[in-house]
C-alpha positions as CSV (number, residue, x, y, z in Angstrom):
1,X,-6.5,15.8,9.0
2,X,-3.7,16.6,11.3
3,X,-0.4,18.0,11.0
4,X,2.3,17.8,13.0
5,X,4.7,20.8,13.0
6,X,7.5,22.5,15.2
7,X,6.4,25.6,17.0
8,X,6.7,28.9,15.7
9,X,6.8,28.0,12.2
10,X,4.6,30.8,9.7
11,X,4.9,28.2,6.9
12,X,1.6,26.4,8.8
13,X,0.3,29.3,9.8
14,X,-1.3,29.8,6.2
15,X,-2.9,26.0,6.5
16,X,-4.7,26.6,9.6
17,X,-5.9,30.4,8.4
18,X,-7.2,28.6,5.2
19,X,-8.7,25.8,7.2
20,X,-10.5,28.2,9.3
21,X,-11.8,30.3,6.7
22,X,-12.9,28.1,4.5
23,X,-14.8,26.3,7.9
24,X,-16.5,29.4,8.6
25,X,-17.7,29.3,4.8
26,X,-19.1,26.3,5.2
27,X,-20.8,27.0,8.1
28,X,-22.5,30.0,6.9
29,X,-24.0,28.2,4.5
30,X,-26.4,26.2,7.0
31,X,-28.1,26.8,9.8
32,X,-29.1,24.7,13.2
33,X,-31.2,25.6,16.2
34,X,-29.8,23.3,19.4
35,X,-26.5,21.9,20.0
36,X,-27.1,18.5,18.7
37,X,-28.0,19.8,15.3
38,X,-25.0,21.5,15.2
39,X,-23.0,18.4,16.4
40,X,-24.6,17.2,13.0
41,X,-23.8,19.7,11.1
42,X,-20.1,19.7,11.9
43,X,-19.6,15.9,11.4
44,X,-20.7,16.6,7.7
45,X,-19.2,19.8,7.3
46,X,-15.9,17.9,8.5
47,X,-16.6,15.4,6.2
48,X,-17.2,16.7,3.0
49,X,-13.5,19.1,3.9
50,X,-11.3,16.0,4.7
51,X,-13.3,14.1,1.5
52,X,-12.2,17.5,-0.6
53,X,-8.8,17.6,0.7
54,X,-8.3,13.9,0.5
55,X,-9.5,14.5,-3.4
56,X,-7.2,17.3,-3.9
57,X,-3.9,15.8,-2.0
58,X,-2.4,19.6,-2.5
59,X,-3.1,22.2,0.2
60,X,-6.3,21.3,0.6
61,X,-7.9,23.8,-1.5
62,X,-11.8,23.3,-2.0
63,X,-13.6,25.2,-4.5
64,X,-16.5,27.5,-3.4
């Protein structure tokens, strides 16, 4: 998902934070051992997120 915005705006500031955080969440939650793995991981990681957010339509908020 992408979102176009004006610069220096704190109203998307919040997005991308949440975006990030809940990444990170979901990133703990596996593991990979070489960079290709990882590739893998990401693609589904990215996945399920724009699947969750595509579900939600709100602010992308994804359950834990």
């Amino acid at each position: 998902m992408h979102v176009r915005t004006t610069r220096h705006r704190p109203a998307t500031n919040g997005i991308a934070e949440r975006f990030i955080e809940r990444l990170k969440e979901m990133l703990a939650e596996r593991e990979w051992e070489d960079v290709e793995e990882l590739m893998r991981v990401l693609e589904g990681v990215i996945s399920a997120y724009n699947d969750a957010c595509s579900a939600s339509r709100i602010g992308c908020s994804i359950s834990k």
